[in-house]
N, CA, C and O atoms as a Maestro MAE file, in Angstrom:
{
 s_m_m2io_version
 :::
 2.0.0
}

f_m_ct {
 s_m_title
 :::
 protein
 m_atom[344] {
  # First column is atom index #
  i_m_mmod_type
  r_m_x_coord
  r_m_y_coord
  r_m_z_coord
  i_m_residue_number
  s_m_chain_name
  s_m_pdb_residue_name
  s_m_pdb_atom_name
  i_m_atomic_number
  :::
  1 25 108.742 107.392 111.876 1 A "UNK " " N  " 7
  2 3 108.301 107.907 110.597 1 A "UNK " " CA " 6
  3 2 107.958 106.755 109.666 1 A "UNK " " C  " 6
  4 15 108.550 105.679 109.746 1 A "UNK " " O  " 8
  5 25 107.068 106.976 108.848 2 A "UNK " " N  " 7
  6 3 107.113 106.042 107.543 2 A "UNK " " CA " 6
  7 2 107.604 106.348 106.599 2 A "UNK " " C  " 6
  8 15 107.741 107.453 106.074 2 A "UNK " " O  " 8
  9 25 108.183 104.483 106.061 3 A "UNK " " N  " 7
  10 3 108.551 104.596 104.844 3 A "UNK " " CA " 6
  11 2 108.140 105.103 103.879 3 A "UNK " " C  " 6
  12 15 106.928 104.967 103.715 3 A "UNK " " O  " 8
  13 25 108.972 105.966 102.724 4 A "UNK " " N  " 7
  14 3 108.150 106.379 101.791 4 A "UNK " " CA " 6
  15 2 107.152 105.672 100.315 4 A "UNK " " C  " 6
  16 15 107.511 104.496 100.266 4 A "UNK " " O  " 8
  17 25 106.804 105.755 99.934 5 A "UNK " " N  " 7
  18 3 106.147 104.830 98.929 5 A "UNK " " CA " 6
  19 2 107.217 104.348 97.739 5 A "UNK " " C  " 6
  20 15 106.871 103.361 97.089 5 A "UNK " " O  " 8
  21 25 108.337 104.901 97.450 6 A "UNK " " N  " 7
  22 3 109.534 104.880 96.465 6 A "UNK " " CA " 6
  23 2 110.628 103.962 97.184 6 A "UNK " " C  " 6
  24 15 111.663 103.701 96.571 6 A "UNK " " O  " 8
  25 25 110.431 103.503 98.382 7 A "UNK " " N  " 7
  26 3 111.421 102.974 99.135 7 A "UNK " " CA " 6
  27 2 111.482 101.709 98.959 7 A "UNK " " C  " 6
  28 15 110.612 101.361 98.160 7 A "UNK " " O  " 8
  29 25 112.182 100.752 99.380 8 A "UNK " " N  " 7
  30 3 112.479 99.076 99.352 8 A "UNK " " CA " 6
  31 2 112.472 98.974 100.753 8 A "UNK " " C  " 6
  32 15 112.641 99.891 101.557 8 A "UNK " " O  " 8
  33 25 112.143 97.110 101.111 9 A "UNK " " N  " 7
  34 3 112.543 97.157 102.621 9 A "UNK " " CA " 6
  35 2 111.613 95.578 103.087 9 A "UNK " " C  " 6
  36 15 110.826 95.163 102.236 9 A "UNK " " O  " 8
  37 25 111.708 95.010 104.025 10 A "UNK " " N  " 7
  38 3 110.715 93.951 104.340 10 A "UNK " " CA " 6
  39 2 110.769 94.509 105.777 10 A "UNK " " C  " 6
  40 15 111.750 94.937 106.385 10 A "UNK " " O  " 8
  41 25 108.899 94.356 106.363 11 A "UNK " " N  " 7
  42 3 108.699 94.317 107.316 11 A "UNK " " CA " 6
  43 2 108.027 93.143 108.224 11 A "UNK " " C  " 6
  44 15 106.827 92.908 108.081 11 A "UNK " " O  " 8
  45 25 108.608 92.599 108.917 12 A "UNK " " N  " 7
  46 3 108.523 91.191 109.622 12 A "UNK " " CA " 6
  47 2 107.371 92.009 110.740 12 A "UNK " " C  " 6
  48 15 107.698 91.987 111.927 12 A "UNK " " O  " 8
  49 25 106.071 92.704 110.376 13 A "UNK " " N  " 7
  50 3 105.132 92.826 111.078 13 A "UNK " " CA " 6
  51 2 104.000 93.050 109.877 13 A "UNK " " C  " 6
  52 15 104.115 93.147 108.655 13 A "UNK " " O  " 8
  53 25 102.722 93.094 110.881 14 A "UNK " " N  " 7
  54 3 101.658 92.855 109.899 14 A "UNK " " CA " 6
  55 2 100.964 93.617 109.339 14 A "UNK " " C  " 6
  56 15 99.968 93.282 108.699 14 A "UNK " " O  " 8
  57 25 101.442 94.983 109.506 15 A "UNK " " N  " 7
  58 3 100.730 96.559 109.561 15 A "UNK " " CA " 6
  59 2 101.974 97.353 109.262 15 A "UNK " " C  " 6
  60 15 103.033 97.516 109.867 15 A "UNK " " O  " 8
  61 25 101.456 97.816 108.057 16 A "UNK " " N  " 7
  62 3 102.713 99.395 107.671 16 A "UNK " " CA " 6
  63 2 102.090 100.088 107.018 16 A "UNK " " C  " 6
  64 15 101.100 99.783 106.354 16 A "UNK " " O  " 8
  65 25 102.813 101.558 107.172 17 A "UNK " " N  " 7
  66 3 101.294 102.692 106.364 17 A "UNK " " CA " 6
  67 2 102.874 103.294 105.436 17 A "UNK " " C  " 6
  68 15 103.946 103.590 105.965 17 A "UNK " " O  " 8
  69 25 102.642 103.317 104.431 18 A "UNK " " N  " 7
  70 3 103.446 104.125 103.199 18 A "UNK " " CA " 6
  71 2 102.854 105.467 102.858 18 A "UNK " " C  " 6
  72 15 101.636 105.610 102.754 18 A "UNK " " O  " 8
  73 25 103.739 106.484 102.678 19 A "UNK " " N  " 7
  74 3 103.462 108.020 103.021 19 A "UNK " " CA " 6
  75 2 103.662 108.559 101.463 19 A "UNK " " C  " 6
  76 15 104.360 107.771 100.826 19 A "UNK " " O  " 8
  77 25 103.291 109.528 100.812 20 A "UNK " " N  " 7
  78 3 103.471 110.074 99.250 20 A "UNK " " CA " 6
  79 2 103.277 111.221 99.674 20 A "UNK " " C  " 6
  80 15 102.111 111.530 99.921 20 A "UNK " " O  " 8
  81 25 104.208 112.079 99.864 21 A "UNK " " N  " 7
  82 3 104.538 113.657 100.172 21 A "UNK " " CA " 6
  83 2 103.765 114.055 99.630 21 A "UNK " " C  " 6
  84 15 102.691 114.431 100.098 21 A "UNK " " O  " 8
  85 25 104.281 114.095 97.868 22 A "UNK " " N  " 7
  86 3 103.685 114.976 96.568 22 A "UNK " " CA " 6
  87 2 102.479 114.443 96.536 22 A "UNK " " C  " 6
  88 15 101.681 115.303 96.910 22 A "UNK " " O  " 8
  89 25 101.855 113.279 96.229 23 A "UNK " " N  " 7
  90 3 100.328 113.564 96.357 23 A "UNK " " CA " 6
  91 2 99.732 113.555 97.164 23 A "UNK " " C  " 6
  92 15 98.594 113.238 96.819 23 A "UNK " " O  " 8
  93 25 99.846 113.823 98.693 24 A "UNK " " N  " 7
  94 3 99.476 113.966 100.137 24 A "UNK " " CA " 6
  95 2 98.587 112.765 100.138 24 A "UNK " " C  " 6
  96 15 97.378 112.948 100.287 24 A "UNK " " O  " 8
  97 25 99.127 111.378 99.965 25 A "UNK " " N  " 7
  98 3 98.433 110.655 100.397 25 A "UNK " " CA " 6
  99 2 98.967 109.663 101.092 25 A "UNK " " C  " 6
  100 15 100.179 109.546 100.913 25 A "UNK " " O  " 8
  101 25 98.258 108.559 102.165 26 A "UNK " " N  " 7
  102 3 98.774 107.516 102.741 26 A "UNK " " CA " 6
  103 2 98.209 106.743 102.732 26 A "UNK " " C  " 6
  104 15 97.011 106.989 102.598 26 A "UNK " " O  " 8
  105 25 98.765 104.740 102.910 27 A "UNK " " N  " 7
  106 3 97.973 103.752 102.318 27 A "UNK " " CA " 6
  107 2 98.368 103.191 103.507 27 A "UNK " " C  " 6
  108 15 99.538 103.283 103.878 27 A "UNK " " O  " 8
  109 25 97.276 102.447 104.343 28 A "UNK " " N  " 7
  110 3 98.142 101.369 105.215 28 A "UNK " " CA " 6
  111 2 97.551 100.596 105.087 28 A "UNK " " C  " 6
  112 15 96.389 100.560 104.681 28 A "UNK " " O  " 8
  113 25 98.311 99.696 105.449 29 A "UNK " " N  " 7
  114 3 97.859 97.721 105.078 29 A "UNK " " CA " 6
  115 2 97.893 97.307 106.826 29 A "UNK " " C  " 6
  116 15 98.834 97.550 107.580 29 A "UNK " " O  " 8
  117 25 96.597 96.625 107.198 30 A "UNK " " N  " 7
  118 3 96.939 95.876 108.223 30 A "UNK " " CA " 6
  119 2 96.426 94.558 108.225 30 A "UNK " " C  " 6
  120 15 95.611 94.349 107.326 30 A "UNK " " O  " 8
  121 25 96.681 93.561 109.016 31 A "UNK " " N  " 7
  122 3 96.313 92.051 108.669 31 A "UNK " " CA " 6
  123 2 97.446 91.090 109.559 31 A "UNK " " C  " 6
  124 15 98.399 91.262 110.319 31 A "UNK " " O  " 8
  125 25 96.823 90.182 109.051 32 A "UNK " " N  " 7
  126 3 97.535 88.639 110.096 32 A "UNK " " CA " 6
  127 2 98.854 88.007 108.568 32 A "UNK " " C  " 6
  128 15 99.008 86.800 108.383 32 A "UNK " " O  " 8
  129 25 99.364 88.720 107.981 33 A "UNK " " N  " 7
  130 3 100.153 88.123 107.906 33 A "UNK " " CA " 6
  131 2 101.748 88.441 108.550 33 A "UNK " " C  " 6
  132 15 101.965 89.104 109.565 33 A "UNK " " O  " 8
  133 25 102.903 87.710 107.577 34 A "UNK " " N  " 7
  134 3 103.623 87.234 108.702 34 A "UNK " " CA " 6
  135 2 104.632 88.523 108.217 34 A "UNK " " C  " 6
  136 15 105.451 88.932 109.040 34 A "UNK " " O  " 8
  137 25 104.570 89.065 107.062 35 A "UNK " " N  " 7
  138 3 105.617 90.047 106.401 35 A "UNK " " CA " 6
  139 2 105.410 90.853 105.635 35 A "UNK " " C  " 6
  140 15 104.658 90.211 104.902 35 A "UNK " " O  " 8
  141 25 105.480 91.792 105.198 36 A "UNK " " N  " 7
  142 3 105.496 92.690 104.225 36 A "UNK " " CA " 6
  143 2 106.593 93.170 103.362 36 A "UNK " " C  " 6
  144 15 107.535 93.706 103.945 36 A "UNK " " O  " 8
  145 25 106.638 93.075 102.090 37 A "UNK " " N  " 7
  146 3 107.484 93.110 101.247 37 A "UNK " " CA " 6
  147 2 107.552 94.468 100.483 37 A "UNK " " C  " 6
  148 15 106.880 94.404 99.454 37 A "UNK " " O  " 8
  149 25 108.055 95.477 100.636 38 A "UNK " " N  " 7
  150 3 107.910 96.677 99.418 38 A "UNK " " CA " 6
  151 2 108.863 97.046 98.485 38 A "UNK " " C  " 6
  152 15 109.976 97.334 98.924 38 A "UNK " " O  " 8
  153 25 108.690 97.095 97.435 39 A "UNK " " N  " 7
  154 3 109.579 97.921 96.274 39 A "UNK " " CA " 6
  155 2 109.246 98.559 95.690 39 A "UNK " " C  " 6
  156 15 108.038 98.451 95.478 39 A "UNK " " O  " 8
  157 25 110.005 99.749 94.940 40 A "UNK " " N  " 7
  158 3 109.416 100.411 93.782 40 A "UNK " " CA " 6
  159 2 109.182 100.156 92.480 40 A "UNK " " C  " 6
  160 15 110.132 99.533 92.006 40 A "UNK " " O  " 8
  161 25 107.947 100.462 91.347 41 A "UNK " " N  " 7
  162 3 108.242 100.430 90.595 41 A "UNK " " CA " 6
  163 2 108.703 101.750 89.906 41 A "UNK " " C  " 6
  164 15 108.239 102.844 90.229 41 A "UNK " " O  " 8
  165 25 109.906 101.532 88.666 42 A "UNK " " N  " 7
  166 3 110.460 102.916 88.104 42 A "UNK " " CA " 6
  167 2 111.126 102.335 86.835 42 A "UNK " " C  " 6
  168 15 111.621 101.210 86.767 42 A "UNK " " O  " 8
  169 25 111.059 103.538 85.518 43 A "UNK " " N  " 7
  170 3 111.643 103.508 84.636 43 A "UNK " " CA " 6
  171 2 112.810 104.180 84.738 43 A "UNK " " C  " 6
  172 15 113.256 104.638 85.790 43 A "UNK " " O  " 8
  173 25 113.426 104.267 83.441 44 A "UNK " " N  " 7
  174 3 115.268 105.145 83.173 44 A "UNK " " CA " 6
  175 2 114.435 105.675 81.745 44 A "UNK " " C  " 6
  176 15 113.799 104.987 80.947 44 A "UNK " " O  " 8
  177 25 114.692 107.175 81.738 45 A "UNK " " N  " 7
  178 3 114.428 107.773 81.198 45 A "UNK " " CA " 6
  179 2 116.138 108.642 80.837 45 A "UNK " " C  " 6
  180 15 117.034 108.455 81.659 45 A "UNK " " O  " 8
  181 25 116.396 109.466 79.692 46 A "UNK " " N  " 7
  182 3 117.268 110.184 79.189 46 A "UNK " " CA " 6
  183 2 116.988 111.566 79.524 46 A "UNK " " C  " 6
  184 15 116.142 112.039 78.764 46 A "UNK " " O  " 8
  185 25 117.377 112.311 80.334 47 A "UNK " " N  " 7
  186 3 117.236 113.753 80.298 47 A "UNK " " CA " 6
  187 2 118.314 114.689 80.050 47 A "UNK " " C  " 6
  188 15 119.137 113.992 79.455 47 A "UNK " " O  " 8
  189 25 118.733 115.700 80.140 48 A "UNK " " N  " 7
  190 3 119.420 116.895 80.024 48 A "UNK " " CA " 6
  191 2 120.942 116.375 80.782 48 A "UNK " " C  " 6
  192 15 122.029 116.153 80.248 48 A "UNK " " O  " 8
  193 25 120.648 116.313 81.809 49 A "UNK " " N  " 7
  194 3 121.734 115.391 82.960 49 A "UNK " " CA " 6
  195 2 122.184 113.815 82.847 49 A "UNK " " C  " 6
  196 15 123.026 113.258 83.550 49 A "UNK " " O  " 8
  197 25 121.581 113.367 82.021 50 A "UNK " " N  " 7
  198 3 121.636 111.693 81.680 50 A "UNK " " CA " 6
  199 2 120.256 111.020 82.406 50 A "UNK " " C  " 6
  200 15 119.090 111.328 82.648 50 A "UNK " " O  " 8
  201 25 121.254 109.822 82.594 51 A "UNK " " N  " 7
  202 3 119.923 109.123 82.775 51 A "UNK " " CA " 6
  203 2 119.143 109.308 84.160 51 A "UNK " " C  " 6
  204 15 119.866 109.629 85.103 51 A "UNK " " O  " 8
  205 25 117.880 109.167 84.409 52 A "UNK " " N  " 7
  206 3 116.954 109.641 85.637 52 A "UNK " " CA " 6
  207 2 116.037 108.652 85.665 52 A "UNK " " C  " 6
  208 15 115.273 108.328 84.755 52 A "UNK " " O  " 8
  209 25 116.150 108.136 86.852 53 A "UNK " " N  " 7
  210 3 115.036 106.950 87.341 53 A "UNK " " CA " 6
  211 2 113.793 107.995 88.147 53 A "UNK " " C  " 6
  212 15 114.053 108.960 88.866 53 A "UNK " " O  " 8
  213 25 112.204 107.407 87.734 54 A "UNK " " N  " 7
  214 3 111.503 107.749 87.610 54 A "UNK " " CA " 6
  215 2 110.525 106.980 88.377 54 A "UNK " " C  " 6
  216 15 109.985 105.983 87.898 54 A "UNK " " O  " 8
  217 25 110.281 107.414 89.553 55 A "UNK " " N  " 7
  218 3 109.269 106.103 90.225 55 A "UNK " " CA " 6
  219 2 108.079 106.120 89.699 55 A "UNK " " C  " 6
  220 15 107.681 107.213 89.297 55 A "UNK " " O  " 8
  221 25 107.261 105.029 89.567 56 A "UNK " " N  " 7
  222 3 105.936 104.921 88.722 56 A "UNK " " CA " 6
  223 2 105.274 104.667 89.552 56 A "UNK " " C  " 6
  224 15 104.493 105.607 89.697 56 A "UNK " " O  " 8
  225 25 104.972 103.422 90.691 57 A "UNK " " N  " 7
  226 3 104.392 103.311 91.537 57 A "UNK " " CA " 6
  227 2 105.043 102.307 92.542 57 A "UNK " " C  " 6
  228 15 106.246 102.148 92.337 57 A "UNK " " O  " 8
  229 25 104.615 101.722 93.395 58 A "UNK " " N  " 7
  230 3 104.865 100.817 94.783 58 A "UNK " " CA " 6
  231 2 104.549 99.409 94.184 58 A "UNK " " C  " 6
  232 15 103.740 99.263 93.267 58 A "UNK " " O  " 8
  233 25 105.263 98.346 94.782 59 A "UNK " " N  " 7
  234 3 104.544 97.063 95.052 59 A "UNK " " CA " 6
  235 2 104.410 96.563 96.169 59 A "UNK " " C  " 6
  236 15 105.514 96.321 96.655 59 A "UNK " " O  " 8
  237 25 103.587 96.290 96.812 60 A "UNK " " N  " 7
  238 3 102.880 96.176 98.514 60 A "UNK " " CA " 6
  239 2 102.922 94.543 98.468 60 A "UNK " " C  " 6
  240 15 102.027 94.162 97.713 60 A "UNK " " O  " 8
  241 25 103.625 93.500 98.994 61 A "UNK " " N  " 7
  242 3 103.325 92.259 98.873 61 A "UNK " " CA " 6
  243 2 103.345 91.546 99.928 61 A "UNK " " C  " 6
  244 15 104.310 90.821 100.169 61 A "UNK " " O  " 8
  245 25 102.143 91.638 100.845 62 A "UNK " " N  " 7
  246 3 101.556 91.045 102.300 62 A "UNK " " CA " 6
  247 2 101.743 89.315 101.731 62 A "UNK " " C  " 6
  248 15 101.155 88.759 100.803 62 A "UNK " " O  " 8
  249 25 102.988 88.654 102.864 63 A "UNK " " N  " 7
  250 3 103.357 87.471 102.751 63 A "UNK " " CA " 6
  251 2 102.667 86.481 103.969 63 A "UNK " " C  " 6
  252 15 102.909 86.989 105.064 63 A "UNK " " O  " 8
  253 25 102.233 85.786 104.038 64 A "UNK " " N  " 7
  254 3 101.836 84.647 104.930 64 A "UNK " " CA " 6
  255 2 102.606 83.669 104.857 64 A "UNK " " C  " 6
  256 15 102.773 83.286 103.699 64 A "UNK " " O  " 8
  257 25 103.304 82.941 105.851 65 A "UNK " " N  " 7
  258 3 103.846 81.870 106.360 65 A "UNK " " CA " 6
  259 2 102.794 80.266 106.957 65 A "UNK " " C  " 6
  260 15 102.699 79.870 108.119 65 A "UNK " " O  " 8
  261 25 102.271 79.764 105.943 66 A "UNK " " N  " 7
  262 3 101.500 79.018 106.193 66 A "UNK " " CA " 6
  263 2 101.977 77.496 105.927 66 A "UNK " " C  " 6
  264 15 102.750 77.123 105.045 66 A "UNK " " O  " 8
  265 25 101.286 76.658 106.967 67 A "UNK " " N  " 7
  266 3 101.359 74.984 106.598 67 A "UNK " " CA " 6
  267 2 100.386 74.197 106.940 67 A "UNK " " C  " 6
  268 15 100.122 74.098 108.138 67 A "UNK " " O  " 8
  269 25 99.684 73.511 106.034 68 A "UNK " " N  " 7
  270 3 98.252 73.354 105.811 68 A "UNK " " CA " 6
  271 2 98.142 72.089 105.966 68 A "UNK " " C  " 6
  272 15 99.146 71.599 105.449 68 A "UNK " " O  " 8
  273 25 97.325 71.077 106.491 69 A "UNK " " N  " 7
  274 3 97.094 69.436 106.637 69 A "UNK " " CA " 6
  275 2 96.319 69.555 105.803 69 A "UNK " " C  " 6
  276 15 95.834 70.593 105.354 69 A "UNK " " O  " 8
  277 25 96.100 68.321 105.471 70 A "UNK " " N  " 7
  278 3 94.934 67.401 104.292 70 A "UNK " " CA " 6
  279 2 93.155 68.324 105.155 70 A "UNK " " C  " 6
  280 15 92.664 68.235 106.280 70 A "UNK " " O  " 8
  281 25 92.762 69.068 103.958 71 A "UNK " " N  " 7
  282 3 91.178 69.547 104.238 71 A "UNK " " CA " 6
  283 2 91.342 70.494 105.631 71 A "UNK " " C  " 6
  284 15 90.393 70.450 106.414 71 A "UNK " " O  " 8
  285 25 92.455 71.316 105.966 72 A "UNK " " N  " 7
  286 3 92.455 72.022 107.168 72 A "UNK " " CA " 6
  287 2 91.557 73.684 106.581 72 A "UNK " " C  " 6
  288 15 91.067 73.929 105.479 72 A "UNK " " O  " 8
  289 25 91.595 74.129 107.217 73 A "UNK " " N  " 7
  290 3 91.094 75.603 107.153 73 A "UNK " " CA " 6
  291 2 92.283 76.557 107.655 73 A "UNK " " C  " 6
  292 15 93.103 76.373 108.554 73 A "UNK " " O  " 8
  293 25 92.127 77.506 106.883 74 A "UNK " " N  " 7
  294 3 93.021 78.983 107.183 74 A "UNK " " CA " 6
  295 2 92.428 79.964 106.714 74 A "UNK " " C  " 6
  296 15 92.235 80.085 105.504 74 A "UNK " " O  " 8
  297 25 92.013 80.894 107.664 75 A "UNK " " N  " 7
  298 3 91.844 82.040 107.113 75 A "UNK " " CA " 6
  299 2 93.056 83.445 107.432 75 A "UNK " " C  " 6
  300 15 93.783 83.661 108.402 75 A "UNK " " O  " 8
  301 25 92.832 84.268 106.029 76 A "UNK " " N  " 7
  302 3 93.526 85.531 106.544 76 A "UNK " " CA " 6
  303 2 93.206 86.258 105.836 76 A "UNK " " C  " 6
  304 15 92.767 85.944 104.730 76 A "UNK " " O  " 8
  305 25 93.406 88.296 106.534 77 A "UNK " " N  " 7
  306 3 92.816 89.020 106.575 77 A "UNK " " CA " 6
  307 2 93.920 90.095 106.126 77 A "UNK " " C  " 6
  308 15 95.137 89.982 106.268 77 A "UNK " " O  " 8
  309 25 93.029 91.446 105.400 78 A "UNK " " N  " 7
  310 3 94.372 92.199 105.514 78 A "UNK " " CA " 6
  311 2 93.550 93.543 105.005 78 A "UNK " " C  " 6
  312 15 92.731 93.407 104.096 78 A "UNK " " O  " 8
  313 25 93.767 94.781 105.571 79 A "UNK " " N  " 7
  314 3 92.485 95.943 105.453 79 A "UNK " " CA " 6
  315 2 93.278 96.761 104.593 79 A "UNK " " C  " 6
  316 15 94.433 96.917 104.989 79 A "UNK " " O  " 8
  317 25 92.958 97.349 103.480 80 A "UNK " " N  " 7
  318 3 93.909 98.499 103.056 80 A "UNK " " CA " 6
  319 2 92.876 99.640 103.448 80 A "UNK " " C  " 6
  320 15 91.652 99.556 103.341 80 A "UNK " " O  " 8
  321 25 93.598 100.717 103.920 81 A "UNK " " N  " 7
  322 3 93.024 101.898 104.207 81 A "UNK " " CA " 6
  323 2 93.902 103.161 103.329 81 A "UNK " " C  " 6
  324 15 95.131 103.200 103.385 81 A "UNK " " O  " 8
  325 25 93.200 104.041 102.628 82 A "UNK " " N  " 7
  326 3 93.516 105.063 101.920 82 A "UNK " " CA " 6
  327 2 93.264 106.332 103.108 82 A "UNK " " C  " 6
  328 15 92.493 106.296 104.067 82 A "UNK " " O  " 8
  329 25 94.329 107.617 102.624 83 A "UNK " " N  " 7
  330 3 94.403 108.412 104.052 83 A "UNK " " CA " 6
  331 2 94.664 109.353 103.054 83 A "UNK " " C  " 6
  332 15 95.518 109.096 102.206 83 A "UNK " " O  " 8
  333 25 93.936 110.603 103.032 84 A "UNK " " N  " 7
  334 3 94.288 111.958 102.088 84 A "UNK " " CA " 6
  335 2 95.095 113.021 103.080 84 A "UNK " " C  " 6
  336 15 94.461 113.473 104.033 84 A "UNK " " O  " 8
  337 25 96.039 113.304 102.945 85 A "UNK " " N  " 7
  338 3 97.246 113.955 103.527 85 A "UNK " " CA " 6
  339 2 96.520 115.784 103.725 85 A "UNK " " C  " 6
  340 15 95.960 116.297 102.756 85 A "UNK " " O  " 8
  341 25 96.622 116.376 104.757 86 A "UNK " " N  " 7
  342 3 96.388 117.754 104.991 86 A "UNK " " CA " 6
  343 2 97.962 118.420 104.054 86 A "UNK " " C  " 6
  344 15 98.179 119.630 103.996 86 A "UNK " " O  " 8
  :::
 }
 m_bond[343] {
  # First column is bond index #
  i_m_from
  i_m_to
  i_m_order
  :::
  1 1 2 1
  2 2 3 1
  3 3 4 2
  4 3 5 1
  5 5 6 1
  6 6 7 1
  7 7 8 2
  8 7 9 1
  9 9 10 1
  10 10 11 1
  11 11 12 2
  12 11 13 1
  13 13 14 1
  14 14 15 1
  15 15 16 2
  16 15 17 1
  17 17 18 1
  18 18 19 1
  19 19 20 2
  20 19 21 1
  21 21 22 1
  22 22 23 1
  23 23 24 2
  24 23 25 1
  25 25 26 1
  26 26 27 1
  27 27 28 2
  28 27 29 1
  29 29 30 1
  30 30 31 1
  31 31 32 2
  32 31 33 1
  33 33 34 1
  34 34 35 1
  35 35 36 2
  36 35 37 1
  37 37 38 1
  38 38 39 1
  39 39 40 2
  40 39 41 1
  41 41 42 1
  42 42 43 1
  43 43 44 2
  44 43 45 1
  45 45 46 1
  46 46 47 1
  47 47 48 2
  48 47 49 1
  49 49 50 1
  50 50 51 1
  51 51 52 2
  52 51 53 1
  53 53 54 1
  54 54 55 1
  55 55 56 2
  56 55 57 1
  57 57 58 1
  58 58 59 1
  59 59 60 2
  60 59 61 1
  61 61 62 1
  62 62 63 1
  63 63 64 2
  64 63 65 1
  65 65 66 1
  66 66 67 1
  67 67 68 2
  68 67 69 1
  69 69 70 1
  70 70 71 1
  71 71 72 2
  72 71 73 1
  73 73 74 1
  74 74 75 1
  75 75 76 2
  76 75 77 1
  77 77 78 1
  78 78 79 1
  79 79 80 2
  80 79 81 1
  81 81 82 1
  82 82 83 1
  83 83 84 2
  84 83 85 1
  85 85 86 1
  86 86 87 1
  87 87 88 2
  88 87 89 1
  89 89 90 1
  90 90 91 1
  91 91 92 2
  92 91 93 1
  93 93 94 1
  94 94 95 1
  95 95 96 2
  96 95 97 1
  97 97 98 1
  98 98 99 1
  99 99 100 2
  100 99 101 1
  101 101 102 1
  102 102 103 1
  103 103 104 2
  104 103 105 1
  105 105 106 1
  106 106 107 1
  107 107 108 2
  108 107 109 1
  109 109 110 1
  110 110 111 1
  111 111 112 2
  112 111 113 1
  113 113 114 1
  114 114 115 1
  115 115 116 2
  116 115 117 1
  117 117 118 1
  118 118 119 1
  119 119 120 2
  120 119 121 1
  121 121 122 1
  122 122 123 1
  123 123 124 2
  124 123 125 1
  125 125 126 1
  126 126 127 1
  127 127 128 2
  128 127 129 1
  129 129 130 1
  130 130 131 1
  131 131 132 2
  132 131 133 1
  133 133 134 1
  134 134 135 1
  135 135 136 2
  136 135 137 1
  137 137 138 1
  138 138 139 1
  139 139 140 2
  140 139 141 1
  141 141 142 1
  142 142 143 1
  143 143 144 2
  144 143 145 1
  145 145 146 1
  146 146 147 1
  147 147 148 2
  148 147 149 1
  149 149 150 1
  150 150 151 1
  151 151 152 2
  152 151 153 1
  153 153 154 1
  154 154 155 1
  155 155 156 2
  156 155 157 1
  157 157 158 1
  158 158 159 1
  159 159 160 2
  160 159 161 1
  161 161 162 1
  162 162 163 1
  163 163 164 2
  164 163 165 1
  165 165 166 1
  166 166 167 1
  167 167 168 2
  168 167 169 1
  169 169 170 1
  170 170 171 1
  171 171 172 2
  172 171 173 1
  173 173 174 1
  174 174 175 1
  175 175 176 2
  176 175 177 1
  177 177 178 1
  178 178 179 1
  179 179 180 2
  180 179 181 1
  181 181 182 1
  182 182 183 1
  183 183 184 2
  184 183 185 1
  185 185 186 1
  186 186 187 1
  187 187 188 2
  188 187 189 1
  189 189 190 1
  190 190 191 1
  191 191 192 2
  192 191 193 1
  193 193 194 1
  194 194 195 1
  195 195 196 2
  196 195 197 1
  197 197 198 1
  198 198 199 1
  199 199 200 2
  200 199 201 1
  201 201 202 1
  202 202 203 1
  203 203 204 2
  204 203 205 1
  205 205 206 1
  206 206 207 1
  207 207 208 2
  208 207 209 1
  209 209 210 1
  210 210 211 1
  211 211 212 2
  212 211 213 1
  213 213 214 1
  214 214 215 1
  215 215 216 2
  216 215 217 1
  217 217 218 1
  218 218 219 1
  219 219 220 2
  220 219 221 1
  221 221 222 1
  222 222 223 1
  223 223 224 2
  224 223 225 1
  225 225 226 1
  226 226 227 1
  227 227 228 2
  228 227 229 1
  229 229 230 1
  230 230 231 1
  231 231 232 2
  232 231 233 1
  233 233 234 1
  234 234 235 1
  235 235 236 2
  236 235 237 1
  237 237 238 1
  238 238 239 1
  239 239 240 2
  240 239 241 1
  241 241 242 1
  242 242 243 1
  243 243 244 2
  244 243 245 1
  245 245 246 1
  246 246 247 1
  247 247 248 2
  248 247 249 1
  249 249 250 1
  250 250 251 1
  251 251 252 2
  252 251 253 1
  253 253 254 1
  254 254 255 1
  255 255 256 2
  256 255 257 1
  257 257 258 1
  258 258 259 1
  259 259 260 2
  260 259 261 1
  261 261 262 1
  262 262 263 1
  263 263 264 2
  264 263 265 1
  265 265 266 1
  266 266 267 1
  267 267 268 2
  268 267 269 1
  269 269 270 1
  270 270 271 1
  271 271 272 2
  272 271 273 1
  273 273 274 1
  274 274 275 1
  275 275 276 2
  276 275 277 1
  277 277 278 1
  278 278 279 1
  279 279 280 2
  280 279 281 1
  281 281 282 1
  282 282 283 1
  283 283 284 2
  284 283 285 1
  285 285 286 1
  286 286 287 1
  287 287 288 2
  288 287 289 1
  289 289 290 1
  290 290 291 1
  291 291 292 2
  292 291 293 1
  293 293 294 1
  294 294 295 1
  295 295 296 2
  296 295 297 1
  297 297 298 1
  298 298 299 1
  299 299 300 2
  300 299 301 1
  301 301 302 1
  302 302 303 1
  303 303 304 2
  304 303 305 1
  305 305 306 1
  306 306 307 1
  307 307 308 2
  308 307 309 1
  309 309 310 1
  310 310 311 1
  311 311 312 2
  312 311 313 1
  313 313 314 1
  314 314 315 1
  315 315 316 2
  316 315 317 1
  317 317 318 1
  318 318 319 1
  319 319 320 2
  320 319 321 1
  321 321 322 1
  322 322 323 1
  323 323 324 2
  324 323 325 1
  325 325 326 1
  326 326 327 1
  327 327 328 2
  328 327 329 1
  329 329 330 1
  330 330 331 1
  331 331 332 2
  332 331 333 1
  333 333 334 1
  334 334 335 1
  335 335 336 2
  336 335 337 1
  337 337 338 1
  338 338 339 1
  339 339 340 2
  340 339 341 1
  341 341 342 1
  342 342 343 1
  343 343 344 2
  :::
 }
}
């Protein structure tokens, strides 16, 4: 299964697709790097029950592990694909 888009977590591969129930949508990232980093973003809001964390959105942060000589070349790649949920 995939992680959900509200979730935390690092993935030591180069491709992960994040899932959003409520707005039936899915995002996947694929590419040559070395990790993927996710967290949520969310406020604290006051309600009826106290306080309620509120997810706002994701942060997706595709990491590369690189070490570069004097004038070398590196390239890297990384596809986001948007997926509208049935």
């Amino acid at each position: 299964a995939s992680p959900t888009m509200n979730s935390a977590g690092t993935i030591t591969e180069s491709n992960i697709r994040l899932v959003d129930d409520y707005l039936k949508v899915a995002i996947a990232l694929n590419g040559n790097c070395n990790t993927i980093v996710r967290y949520p973003i969310e406020t604290v809001s006051m309600s009826e029950g106290g306080f309620e964390r509120v997810f706002q959105g994701s942060i997706v942060m595709p990491m590369w592990d690189i070490e570069l000589r004097s004038e070398a070349d590196w390239n890297g790649s990384l596809l986001v694909k948007f997926e509208a949920l049935p």
